[in-house]
MOPAC internal coordinates of N, CA, C and O (Angstrom, degrees):
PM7 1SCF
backbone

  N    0.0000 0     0.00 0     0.00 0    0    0    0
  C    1.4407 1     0.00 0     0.00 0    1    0    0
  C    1.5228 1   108.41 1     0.00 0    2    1    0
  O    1.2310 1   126.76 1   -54.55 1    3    2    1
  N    1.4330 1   104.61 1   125.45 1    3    2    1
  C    1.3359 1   102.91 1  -169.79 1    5    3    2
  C    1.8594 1   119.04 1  -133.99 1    6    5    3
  O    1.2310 1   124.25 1   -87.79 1    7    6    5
  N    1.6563 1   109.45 1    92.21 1    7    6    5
  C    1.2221 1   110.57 1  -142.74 1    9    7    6
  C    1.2331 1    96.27 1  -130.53 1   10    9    7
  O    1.2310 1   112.97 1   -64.88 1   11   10    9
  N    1.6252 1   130.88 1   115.12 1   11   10    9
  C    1.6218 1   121.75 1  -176.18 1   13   11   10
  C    2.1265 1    97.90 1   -70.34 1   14   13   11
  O    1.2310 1   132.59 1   -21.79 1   15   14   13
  N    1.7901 1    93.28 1   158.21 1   15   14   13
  C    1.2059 1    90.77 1  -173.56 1   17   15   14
  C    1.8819 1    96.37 1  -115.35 1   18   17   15
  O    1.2310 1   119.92 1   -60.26 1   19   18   17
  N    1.3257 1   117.75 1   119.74 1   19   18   17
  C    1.6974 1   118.87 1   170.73 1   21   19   18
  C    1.2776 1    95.72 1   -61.42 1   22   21   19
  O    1.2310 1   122.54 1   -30.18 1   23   22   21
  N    1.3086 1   112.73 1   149.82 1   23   22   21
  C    1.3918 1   148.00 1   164.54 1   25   23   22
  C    1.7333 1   119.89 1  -124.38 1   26   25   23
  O    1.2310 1   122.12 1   -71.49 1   27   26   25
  N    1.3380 1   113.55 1   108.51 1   27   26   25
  C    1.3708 1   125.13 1  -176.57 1   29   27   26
  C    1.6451 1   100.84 1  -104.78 1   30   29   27
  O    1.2310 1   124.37 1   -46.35 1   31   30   29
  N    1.4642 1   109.22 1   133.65 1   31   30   29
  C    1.8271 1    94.63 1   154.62 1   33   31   30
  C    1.2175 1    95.69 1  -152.07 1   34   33   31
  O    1.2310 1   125.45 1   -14.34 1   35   34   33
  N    1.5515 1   107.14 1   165.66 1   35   34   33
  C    1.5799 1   124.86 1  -171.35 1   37   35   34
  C    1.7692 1   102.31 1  -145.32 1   38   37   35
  O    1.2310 1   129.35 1   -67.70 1   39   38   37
  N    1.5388 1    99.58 1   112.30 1   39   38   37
  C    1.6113 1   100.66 1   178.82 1   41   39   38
  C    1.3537 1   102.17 1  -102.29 1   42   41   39
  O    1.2310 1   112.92 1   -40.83 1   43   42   41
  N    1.2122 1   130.98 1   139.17 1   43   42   41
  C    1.5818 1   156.00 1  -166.41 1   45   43   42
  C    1.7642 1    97.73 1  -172.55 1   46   45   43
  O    1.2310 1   139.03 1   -69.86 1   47   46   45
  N    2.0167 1    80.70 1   110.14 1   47   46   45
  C    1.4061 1   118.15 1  -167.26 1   49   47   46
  C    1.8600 1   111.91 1    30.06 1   50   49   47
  O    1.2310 1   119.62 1    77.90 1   51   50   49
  N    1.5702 1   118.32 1  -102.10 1   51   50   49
  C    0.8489 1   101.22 1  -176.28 1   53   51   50
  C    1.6221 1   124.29 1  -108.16 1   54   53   51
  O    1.2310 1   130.22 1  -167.16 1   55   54   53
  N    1.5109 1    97.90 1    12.84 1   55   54   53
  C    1.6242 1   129.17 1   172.82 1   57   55   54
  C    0.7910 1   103.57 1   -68.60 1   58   57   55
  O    1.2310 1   113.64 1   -34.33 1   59   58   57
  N    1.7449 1   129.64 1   145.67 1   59   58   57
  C    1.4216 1   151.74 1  -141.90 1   61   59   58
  C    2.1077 1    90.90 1  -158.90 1   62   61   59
  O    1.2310 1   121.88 1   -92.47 1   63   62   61
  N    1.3408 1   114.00 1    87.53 1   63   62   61
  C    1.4636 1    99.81 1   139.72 1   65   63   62
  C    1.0377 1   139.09 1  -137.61 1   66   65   63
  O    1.2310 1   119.47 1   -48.71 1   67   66   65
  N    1.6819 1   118.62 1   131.29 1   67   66   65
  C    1.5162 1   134.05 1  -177.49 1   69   67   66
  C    0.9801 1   110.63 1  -128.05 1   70   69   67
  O    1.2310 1   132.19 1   -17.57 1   71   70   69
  N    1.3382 1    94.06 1   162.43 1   71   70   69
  C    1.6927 1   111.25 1  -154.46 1   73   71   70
  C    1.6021 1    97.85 1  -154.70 1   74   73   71
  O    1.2310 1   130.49 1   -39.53 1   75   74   73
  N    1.4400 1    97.38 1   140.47 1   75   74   73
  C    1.4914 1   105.88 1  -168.74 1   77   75   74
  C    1.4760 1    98.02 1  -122.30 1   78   77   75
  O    1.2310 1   122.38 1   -11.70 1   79   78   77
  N    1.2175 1   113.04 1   168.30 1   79   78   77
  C    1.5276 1   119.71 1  -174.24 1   81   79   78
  C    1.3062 1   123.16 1   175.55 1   82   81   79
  O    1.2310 1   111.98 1   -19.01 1   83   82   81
  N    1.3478 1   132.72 1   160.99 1   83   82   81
  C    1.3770 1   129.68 1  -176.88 1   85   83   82
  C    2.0103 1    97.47 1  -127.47 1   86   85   83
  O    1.2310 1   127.05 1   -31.23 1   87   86   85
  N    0.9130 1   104.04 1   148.77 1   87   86   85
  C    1.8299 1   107.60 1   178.77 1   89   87   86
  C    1.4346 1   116.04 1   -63.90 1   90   89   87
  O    1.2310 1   128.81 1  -168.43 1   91   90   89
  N    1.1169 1   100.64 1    11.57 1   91   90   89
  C    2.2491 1   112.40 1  -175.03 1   93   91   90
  C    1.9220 1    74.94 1   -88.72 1   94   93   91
  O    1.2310 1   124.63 1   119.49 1   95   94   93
  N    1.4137 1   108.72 1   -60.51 1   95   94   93
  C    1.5620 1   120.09 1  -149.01 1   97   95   94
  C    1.9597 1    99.05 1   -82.63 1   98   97   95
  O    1.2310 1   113.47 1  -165.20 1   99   98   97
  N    1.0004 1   129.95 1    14.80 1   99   98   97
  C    1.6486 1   129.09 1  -178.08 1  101   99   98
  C    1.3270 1   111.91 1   -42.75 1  102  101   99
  O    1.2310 1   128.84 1   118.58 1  103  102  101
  N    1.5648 1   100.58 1   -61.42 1  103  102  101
  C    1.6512 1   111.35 1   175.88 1  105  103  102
  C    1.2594 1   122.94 1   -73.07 1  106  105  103
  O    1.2310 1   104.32 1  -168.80 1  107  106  105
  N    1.1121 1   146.53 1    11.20 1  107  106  105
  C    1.7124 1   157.52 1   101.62 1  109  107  106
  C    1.1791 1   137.09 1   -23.37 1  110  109  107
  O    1.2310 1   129.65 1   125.54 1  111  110  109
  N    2.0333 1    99.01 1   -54.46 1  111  110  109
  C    1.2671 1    89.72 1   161.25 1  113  111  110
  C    1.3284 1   135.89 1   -80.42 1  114  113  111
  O    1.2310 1   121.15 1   149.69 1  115  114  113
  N    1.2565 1   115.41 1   -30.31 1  115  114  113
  C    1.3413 1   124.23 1   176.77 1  117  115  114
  C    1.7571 1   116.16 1   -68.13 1  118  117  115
  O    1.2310 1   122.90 1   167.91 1  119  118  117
  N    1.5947 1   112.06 1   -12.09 1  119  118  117
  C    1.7393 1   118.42 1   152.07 1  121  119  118
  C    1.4831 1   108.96 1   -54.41 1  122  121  119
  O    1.2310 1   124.76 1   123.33 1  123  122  121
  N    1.5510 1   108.47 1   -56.67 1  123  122  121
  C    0.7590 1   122.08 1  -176.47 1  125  123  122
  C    1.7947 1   129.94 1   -34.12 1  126  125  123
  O    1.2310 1   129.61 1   132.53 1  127  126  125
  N    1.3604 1    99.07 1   -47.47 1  127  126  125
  C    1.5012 1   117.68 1  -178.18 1  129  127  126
  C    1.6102 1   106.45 1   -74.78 1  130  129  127
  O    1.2310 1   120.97 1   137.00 1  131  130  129
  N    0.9675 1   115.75 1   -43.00 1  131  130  129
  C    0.9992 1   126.68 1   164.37 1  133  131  130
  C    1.1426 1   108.57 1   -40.99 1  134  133  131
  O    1.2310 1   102.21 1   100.32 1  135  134  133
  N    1.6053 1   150.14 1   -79.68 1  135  134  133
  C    1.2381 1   157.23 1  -178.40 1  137  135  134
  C    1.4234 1    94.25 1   -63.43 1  138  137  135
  O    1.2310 1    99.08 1   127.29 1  139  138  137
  N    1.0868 1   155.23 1   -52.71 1  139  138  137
  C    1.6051 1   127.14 1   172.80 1  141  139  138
  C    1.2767 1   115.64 1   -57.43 1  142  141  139
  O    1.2310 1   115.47 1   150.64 1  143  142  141
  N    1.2064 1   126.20 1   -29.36 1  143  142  141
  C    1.6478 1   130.60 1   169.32 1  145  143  142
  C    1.8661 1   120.22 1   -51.03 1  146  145  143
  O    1.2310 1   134.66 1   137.85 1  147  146  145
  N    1.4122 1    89.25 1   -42.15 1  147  146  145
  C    1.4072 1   107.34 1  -170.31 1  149  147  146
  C    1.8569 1   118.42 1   -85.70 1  150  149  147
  O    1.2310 1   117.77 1  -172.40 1  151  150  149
  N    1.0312 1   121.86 1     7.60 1  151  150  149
  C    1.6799 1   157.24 1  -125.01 1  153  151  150
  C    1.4282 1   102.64 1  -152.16 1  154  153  151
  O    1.2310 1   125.18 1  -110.11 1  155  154  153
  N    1.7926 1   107.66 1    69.89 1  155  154  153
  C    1.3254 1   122.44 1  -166.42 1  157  155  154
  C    1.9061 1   102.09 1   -63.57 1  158  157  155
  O    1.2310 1   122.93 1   160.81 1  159  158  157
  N    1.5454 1   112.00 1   -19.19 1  159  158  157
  C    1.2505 1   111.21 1   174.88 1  161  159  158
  C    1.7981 1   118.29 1   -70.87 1  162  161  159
  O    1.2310 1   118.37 1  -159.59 1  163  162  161
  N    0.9552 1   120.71 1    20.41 1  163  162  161
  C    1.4823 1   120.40 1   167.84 1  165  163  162
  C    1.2835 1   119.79 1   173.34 1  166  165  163
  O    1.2310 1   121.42 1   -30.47 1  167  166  165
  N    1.4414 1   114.90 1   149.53 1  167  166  165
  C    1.1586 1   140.24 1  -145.09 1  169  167  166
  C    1.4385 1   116.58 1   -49.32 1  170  169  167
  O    1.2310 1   127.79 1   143.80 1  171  170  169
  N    0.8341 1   102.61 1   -36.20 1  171  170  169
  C    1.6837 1   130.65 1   161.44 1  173  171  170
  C    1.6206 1   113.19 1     1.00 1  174  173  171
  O    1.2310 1   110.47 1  -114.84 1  175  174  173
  N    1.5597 1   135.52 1    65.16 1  175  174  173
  C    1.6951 1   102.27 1  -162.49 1  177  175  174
  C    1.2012 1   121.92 1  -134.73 1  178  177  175
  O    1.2310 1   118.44 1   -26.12 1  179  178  177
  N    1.4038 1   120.59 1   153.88 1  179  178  177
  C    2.1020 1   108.23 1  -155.85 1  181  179  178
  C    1.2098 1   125.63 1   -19.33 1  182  181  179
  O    1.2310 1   119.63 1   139.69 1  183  182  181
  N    1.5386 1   118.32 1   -40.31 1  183  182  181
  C    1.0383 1   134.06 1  -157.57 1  185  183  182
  C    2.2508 1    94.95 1   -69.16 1  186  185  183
  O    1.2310 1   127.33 1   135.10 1  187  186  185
  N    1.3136 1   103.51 1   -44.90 1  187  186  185
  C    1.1358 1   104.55 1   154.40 1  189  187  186
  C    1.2098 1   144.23 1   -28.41 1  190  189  187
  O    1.2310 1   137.67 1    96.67 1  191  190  189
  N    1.2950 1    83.36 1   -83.33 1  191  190  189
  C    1.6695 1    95.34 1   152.89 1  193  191  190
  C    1.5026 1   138.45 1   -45.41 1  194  193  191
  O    1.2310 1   126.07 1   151.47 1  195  194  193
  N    1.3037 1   105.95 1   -28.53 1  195  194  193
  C    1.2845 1   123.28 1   176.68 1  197  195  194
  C    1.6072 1   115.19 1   -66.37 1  198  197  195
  O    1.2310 1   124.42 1   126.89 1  199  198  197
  N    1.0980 1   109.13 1   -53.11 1  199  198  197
  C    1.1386 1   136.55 1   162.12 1  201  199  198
  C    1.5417 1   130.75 1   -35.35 1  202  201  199
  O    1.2310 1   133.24 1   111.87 1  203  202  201
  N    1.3848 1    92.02 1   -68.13 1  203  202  201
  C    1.5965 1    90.66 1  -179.08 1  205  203  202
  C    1.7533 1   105.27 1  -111.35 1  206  205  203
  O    1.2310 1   116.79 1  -165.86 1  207  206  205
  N    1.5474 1   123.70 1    14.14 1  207  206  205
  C    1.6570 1   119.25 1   116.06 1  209  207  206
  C    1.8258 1   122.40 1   -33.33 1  210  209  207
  O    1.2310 1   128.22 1   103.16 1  211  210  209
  N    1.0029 1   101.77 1   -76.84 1  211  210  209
  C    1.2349 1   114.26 1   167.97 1  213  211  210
  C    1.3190 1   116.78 1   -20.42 1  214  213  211
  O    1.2310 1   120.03 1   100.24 1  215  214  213
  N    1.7487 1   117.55 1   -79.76 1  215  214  213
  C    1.4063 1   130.26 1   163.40 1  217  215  214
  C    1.6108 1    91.20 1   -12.40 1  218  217  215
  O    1.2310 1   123.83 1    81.94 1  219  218  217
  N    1.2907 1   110.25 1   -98.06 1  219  218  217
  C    1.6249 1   129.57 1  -158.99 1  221  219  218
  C    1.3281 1    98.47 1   -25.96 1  222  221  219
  O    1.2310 1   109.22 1   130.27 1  223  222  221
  N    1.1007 1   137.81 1   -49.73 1  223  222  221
  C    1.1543 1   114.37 1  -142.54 1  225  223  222
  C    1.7484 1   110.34 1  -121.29 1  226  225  223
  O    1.2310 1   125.26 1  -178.91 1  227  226  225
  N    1.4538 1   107.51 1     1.09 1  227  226  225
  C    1.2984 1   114.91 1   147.60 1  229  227  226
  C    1.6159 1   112.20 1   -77.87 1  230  229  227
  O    1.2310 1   125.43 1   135.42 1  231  230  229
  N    0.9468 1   107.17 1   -44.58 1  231  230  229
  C    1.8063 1   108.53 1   160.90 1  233  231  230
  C    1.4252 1   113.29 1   -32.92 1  234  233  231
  O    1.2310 1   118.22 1   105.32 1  235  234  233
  N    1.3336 1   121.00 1   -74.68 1  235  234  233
  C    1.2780 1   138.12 1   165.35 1  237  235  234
  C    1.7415 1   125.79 1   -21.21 1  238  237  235
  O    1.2310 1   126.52 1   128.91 1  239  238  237
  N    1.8640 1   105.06 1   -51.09 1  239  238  237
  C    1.2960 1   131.25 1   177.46 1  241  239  238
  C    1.6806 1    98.63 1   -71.96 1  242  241  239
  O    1.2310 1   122.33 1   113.56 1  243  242  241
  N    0.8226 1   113.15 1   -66.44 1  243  242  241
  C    1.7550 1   113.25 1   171.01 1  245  243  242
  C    1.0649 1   115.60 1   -41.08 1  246  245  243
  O    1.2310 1   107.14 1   135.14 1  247  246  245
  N    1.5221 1   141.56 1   -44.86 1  247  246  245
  C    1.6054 1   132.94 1   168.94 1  249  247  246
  C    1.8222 1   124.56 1   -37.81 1  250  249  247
  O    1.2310 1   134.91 1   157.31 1  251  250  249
  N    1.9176 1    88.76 1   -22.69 1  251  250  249
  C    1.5500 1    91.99 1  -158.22 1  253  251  250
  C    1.4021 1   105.34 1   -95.56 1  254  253  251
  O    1.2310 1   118.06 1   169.60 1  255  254  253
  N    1.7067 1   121.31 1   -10.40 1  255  254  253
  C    1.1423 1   125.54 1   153.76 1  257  255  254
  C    1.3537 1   141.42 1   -65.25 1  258  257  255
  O    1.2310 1   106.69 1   -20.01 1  259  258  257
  N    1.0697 1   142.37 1   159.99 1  259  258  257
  C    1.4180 1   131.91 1   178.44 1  261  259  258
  C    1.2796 1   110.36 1   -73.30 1  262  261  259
  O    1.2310 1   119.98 1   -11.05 1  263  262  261
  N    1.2324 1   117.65 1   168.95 1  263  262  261
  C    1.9790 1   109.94 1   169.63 1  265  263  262
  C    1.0530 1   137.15 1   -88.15 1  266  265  263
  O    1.2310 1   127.20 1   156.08 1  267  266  265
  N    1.8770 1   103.76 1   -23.92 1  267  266  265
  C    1.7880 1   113.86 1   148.29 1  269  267  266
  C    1.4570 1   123.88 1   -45.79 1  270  269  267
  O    1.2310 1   123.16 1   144.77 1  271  270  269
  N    1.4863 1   111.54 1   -35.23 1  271  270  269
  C    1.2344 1   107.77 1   176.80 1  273  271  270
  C    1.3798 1   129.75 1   -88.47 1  274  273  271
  O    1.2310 1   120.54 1   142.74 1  275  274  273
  N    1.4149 1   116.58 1   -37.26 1  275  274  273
  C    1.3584 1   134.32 1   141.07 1  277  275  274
  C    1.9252 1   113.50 1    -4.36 1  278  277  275
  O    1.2310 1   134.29 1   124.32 1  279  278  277
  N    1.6789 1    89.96 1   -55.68 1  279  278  277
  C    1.7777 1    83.72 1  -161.78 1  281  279  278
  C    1.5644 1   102.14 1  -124.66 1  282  281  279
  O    1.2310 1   133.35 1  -126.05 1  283  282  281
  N    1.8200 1    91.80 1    53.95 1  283  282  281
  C    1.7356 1    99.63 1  -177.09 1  285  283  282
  C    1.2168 1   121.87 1    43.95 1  286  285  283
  O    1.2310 1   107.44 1  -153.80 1  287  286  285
  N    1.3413 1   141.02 1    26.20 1  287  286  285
  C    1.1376 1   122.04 1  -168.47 1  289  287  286
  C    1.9699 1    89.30 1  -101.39 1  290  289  287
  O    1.2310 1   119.98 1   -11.61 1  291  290  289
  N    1.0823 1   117.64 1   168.39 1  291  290  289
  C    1.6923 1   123.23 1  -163.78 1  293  291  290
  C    1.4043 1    97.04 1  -114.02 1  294  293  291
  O    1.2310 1   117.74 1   -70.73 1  295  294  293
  N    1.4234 1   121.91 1   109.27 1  295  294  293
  C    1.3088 1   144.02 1   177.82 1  297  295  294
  C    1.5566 1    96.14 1   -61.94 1  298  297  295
  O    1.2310 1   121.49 1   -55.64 1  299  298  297
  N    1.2444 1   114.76 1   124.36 1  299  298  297
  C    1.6999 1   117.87 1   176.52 1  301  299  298
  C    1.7111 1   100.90 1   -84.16 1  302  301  299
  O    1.2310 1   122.67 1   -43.20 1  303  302  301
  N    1.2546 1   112.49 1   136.80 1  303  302  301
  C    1.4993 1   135.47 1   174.72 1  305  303  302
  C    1.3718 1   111.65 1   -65.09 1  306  305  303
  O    1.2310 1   110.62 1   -18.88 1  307  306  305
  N    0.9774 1   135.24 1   161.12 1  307  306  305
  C    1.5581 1   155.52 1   179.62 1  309  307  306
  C    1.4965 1   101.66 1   -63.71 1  310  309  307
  O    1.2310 1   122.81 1   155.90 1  311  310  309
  N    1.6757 1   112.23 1   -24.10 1  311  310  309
  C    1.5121 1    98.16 1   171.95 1  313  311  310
  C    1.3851 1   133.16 1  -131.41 1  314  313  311
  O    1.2310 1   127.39 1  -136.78 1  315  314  313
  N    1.4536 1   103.38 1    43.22 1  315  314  313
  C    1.0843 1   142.51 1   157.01 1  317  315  314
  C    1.6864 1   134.07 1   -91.32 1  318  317  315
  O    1.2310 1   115.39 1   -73.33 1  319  318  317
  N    1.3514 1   126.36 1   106.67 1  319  318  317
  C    1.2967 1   104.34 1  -167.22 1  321  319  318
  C    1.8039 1   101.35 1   -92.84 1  322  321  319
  O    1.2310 1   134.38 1   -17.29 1  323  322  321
  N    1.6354 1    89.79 1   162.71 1  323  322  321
  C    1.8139 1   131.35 1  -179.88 1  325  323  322
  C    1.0849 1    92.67 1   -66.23 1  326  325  323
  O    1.2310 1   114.88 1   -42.48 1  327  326  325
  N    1.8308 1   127.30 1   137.52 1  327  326  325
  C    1.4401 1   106.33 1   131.56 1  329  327  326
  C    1.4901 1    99.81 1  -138.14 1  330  329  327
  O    1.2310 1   120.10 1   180.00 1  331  330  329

């Protein structure tokens, strides 16, 4: 089984949160934020959430690109030659 794992984190002061995940589980995590948002016991707050929603799902938008293009590099055309 061969499945990359996302890694999210958010440091606020001496608060540590990360969050791990695979792209099967996206819509989990982002429940997820949601319920730490809502969780007057820690620091945790929409704006957070807002935030690293976001992350996810520009993450997400990037999968659907190629990786030449991803890292600017200029995909040569069909009428262009290799060497």
């Amino acid at each position: 089984m061969d499945q990359d794992i996302n890694v999210l984190a958010l440091v606020k002061g001496s608060e540590r949160y990360v969050f791990l995940y695979n792209d099967e589980h996206r819509t989990e995590i982002l429940r997820t934020l949601g319920r730490y948002a809502s969780d007057s016991e820690l620091s945790f707050s929409w704006y957070d959430a807002a935030v690293l929603s976001q992350k996810i799902r520009r993450g997400a938008q990037m999968e659907n690109i190629p990786i030449l293009q991803r890292r600017n590099i200029p995909i040569p055309s069909e009428n262009q030659a290799e060497f």
